[in-house]
C-alpha positions as CSV (number, residue, x, y, z in Angstrom):
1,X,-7.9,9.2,-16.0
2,X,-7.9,7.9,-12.5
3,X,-11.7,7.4,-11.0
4,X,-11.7,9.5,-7.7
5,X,-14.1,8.6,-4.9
6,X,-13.4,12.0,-3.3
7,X,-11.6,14.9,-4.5
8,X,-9.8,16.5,-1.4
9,X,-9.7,19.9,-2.0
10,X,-7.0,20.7,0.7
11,X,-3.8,17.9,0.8
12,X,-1.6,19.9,2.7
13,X,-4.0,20.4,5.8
14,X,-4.8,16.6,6.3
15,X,-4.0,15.0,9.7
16,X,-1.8,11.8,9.0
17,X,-3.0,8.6,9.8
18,X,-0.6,5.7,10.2
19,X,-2.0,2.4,10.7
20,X,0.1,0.1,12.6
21,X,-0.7,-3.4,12.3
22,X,0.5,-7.1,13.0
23,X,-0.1,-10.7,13.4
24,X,-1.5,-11.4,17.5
25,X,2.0,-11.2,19.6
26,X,4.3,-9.2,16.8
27,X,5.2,-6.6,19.3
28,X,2.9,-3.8,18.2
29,X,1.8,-2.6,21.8
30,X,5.5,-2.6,22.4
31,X,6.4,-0.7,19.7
32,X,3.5,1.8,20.1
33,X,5.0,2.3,23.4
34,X,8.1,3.5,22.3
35,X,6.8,5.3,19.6
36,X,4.7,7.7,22.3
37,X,8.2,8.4,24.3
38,X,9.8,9.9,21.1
39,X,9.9,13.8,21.5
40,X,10.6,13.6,17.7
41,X,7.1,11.9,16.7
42,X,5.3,15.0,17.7
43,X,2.0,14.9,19.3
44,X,0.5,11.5,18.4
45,X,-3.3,10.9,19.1
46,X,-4.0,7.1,19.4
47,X,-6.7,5.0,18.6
48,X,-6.6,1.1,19.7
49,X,-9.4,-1.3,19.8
50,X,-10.5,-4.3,21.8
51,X,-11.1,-7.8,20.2
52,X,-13.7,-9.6,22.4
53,X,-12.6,-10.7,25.1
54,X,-8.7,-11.3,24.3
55,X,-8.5,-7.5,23.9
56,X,-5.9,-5.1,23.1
57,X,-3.4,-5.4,26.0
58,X,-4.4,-2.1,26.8
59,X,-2.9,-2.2,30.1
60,X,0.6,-2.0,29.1
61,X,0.0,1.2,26.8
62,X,1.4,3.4,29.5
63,X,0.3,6.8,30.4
64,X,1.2,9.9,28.5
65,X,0.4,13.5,27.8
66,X,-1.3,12.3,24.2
67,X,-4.7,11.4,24.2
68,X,-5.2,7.4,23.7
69,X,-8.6,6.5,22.8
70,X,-10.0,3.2,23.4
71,X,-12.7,2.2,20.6
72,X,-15.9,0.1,21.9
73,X,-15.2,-3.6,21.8
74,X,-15.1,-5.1,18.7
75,X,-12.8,-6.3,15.6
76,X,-11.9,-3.1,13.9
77,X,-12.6,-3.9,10.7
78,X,-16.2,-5.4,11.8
79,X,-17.5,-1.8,12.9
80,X,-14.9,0.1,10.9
81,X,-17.4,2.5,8.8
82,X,-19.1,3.5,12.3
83,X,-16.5,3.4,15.0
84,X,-13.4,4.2,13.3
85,X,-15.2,7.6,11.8
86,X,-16.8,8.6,14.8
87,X,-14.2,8.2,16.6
88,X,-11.5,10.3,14.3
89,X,-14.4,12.8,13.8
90,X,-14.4,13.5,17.8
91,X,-10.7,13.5,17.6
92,X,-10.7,16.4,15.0
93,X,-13.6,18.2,16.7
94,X,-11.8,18.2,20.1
95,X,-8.8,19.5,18.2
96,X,-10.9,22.3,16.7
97,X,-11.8,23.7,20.1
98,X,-8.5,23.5,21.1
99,X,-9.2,21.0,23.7
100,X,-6.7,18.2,22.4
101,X,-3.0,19.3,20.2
102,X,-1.7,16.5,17.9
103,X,0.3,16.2,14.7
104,X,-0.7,12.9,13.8
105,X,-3.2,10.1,14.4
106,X,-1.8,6.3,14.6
107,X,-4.1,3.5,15.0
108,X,-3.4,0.3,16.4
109,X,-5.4,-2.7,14.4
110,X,-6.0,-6.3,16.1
111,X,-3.5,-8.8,15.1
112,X,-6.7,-10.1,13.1
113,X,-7.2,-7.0,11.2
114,X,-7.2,-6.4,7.2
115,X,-5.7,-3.1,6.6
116,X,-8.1,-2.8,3.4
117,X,-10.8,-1.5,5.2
118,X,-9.3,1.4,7.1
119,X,-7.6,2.5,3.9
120,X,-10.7,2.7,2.1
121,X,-12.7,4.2,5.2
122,X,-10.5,7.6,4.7
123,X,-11.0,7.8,1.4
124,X,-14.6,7.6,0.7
125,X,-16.0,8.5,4.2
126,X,-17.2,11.9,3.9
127,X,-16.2,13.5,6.4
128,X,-12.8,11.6,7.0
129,X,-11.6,12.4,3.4
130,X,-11.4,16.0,3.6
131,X,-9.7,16.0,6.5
132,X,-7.4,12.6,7.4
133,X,-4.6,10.9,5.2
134,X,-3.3,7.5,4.9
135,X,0.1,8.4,5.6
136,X,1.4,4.4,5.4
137,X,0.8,0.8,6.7
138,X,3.8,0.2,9.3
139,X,3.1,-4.1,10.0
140,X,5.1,-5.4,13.3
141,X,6.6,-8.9,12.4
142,X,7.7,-11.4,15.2
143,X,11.5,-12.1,14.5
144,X,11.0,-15.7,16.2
145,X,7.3,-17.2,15.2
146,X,7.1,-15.1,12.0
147,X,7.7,-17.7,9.5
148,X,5.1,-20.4,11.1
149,X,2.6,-17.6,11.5
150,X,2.6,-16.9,7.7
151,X,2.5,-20.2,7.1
152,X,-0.8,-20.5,8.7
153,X,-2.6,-17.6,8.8
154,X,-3.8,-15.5,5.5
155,X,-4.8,-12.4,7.6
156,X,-0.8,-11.7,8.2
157,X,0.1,-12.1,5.0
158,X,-2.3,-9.5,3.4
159,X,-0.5,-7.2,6.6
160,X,3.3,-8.2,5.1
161,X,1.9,-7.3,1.4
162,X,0.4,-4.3,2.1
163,X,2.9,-2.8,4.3
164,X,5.0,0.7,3.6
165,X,7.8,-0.4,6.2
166,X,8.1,-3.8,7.7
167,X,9.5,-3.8,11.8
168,X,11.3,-6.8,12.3
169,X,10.5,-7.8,16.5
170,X,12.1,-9.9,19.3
171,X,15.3,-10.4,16.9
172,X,17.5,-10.7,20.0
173,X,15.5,-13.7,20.7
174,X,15.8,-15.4,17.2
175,X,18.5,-17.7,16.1
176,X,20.2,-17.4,12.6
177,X,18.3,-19.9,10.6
178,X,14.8,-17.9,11.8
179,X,16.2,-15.2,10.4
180,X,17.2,-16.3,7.3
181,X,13.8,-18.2,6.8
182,X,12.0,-14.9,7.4
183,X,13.8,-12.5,5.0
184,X,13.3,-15.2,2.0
185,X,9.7,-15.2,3.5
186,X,9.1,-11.5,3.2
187,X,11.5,-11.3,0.4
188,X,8.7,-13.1,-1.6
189,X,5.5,-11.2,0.3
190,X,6.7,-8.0,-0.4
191,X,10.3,-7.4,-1.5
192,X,9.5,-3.7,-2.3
193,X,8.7,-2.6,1.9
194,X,11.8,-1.2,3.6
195,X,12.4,-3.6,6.8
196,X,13.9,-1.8,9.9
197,X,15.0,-3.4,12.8
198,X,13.0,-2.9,16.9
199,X,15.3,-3.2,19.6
200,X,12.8,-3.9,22.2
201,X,10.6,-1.9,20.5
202,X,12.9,1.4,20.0
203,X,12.7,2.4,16.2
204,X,14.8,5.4,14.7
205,X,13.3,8.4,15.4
206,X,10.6,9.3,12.6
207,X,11.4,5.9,10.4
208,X,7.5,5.4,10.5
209,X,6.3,8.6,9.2
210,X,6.3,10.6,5.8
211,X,6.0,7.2,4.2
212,X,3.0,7.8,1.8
213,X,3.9,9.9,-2.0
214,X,0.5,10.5,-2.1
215,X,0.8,14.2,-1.2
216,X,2.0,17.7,-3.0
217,X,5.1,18.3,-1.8
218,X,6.3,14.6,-2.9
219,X,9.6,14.8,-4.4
220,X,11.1,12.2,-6.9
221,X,13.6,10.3,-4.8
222,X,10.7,10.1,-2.1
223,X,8.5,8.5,-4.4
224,X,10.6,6.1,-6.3
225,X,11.8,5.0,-2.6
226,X,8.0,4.5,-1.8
227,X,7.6,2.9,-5.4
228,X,10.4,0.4,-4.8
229,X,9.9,-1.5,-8.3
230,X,12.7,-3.4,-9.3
231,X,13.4,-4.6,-12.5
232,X,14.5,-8.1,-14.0
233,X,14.4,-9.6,-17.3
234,X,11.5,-9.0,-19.6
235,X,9.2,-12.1,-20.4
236,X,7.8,-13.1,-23.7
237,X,5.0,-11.1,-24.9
238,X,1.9,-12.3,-24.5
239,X,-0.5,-10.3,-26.5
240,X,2.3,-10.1,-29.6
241,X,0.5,-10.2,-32.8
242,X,-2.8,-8.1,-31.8
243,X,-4.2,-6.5,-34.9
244,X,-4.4,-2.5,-34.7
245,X,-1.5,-2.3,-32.1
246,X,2.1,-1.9,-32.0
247,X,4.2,-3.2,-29.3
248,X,7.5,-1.8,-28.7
249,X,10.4,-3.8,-27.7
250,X,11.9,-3.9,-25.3
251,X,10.4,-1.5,-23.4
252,X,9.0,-3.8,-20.5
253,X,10.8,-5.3,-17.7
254,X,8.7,-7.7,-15.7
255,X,9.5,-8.8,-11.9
256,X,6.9,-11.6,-10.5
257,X,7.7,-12.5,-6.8
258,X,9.2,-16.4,-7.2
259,X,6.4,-19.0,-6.8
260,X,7.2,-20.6,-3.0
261,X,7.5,-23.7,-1.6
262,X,4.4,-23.3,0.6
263,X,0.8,-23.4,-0.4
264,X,-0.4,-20.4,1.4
265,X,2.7,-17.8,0.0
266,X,1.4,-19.0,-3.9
267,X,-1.6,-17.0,-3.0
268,X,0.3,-13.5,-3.3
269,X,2.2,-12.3,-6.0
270,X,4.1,-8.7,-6.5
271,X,4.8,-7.8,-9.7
272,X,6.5,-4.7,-11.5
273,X,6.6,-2.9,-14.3
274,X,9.1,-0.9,-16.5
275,X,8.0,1.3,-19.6
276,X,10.7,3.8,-21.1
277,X,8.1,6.0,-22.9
278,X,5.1,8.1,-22.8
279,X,1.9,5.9,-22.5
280,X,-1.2,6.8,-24.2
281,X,-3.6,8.0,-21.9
282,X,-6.5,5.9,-23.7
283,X,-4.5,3.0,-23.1
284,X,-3.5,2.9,-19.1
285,X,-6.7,3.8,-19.0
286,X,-8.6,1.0,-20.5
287,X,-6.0,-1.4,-18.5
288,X,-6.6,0.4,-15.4
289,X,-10.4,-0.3,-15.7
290,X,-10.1,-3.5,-17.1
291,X,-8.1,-4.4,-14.3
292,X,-10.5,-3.1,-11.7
293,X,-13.6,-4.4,-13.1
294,X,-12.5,-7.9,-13.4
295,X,-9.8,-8.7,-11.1
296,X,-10.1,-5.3,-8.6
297,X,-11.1,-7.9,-5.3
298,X,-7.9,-9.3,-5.9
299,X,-5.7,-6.1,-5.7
300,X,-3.8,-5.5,-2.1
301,X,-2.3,-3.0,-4.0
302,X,-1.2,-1.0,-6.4
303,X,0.5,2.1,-7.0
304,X,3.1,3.6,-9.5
305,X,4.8,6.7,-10.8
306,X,3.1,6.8,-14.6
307,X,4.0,9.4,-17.5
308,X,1.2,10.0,-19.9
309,X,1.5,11.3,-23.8
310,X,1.0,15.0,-24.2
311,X,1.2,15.2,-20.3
312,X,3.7,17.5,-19.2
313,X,4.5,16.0,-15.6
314,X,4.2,12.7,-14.3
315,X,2.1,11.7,-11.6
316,X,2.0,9.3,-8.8
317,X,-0.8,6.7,-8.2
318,X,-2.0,4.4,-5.3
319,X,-5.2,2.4,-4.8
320,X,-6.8,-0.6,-3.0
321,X,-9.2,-3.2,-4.9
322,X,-10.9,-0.7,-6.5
323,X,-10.8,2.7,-4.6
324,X,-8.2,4.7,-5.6
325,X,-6.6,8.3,-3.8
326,X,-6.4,11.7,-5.8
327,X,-3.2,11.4,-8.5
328,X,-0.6,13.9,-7.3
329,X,1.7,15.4,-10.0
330,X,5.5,15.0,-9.6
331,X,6.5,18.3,-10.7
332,X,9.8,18.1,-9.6
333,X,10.8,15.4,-12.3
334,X,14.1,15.9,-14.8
335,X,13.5,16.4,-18.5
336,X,13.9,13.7,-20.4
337,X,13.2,10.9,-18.0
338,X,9.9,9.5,-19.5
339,X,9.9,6.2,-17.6
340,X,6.5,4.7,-16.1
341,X,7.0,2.2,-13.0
342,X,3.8,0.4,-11.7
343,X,3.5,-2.3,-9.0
344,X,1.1,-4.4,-8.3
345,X,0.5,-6.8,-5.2
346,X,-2.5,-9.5,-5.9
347,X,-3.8,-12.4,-3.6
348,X,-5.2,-15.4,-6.1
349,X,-4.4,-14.2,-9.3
350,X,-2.8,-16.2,-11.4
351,X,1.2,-15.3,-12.3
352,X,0.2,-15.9,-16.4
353,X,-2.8,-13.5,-16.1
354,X,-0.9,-10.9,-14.3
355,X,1.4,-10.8,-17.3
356,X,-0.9,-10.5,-19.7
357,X,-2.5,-7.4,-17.6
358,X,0.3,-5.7,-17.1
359,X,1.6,-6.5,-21.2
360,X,-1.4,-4.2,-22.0
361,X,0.4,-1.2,-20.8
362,X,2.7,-1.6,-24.0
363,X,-0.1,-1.3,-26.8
364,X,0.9,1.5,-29.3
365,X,-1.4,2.5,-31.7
366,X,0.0,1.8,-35.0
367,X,0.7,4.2,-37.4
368,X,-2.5,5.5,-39.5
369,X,-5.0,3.6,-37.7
370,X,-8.1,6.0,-36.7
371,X,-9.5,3.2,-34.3
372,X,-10.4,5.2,-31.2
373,X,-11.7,2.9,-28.8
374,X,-10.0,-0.6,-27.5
375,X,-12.3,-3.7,-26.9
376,X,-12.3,-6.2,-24.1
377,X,-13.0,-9.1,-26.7
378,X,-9.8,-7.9,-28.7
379,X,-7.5,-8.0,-26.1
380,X,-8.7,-11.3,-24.7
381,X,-9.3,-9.8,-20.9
382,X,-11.3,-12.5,-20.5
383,X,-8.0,-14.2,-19.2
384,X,-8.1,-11.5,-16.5
């Protein structure tokens, strides 16, 4: 169904990895800070990175009894496939000899930083996978400057869409209208990422971990929480009339962010999706891979809680562009509920092609018809 690039044979043992990230000045040092002075957080091993010569303000990140490792100059996601690994992989090692205790790994990205990359560096790296896991995206946002910096800059946007939890900064210092101009600003970004509030940089205690669904123990209310799909009214169909397929009514409910009033927000869209029963497995599984083939560059994410016919339990799912992490089965879910929720956040992909995608997860098979496979040319993905 889902295209692994690594089986993990061993969830429950991975070290989490939260990647905390932010536009240049969003408060992250201040926060990480903080974060190190909670006796709740556990042990926390850090890893930060210098960006030429701006830096990291490394000087402020204050002495502790974790260990915080400095990585060799550099933009992150530049030397992420060499630094990054070696650097975890020393981590782990010293942990194995018993050298260095920690719960939990958080690394600090340059205000520049895509958090694509380091998402799909623990899941294919071979050594990483086994034994680190994305455990969610936490992006600082500046209270006062937020709105003009995601005006200008693409590089925080892709950090508001692809965030788990969004930490709203220096929002003693901003005045009401700020405010109000940032919320309708993330509102549109990403209206599905819990926002929580820094009071000069102090968060609750453990709001920025156990953020992922992707592992065993997942329960349902975590990972609808983490799913956050809302539903609104469902559009026309797009692919109504296709030969060989039924589509039921009305069993999608389509949400597409609201188009904005600035050029660079028109860029992202979320969407969600709503399907009351069962979908064939043949079917989310040619729209998975059509999606990926043609449009999977475009895909800051996407991730859902998907029931499949003649599948017993449903499972969660969570990918970026087109590397996916291991399904994990929900098997605490209540008889009877049979309903599929998917989301999908895109940069550049057109709001009417998004809809046609997503319609494909309503084909049904009509009655009597033996066709087993589903063409591209049938199902115009061409549009895609």
């Amino acid at each position: 169904m889902l295209r692994n690039p690594k089986e993990r044979q061993d969830m429950q043992n991975q070290i989490p990895v939260t990647l905390l990230t932010g536009f240049l000045g969003a408060g992250k040092t201040t926060l990480l800070n903080r974060l190190l002075h909670d006796p709740a957080a556990g042990r926390i091993a850090v890893v930060v990175n210098e960006f030429g010569d701006a830096g990291l303000d490394h000087d402020l990140i204050e002495e502790t009894a974790e260990d915080v490792v400095l990585m060799a100059a550099g933009c992150i996601c530049c030397s992420i496939r060499g630094d990054l690994s070696r650097t975890l992989m020393s981590l782990l090692d010293r942990r194995t000899n018993g050298e260095l205790a920690f719960d939990r790994v958080v690394i600090e990205t340059t205000g520049l930083a895509d958090p694509g990359p380091v998402h799909h560096t623990l899941l294919i790296d071979k050594d990483l996978a086994p034994n680190f896991t994305l455990d969610g995206i936490v992006t600082a946002v500046d209270s006062v400057l937020g709105d003009d910096t995601l005006n200008q800059h693409a590089e925080a946007q892709a950090q508001v869409a692809m965030a788990d939890r969004i930490v709203l900064t220096k929002r003693d210092l901003a005045n009401r209208a700020a405010k109000r101009a940032l919320a309708r600003r993330l509102d549109r970004l990403n209206p599905g990422a819990q926002r929580i509030e820094a009071e000069h940089g102090a968060v609750p205690s453990g709001s920025l971990f156990g953020l992922s669904a992707m592992r065993q123990e997942t329960s349902r209310s975590h990972a609808l929480d983490w799913l956050a799909a809302s539903a609104a009214t469902a559009p026309v169909d797009p692919l109504a009339g296709l030969s060989g397929f039924a589509l039921p009514q009305p069993d999608l409910v389509l949400e597409i962010g609201a188009p904005s009033h600035h050029a660079t927000d028109s860029r992202i869209v979320t969407a969600s999706v709503t399907i009351d029963t069962p979908i064939p497995a043949r079917v989310f599984d040619f729209w998975l891979d059509t999606l990926i083939a043609l449009r999977g560059s475009d895909i800051l994410r996407l991730k859902g809680i998907v029931h499949i016919e003649d599948v017993p339990t449903p499972f969660v799912f969570h990918g970026v562009q087109h590397i996916f992490e291991p399904p994990v089965p929900l098997k605490d879910w209540p008889e009877g509920d049979h309903t599929s929720r998917v989301v999908v956040i895109a940069r550049d992909f057109p709001l009417e092609d998004l809809e046609q995608s997503l319609a494909m997860l309503r084909m049904r098979p009509k009655e009597g018809n033996e066709t087993q496979g589903i063409t591209v040319h049938t199902l115009s993905a061409e549009a895609l």
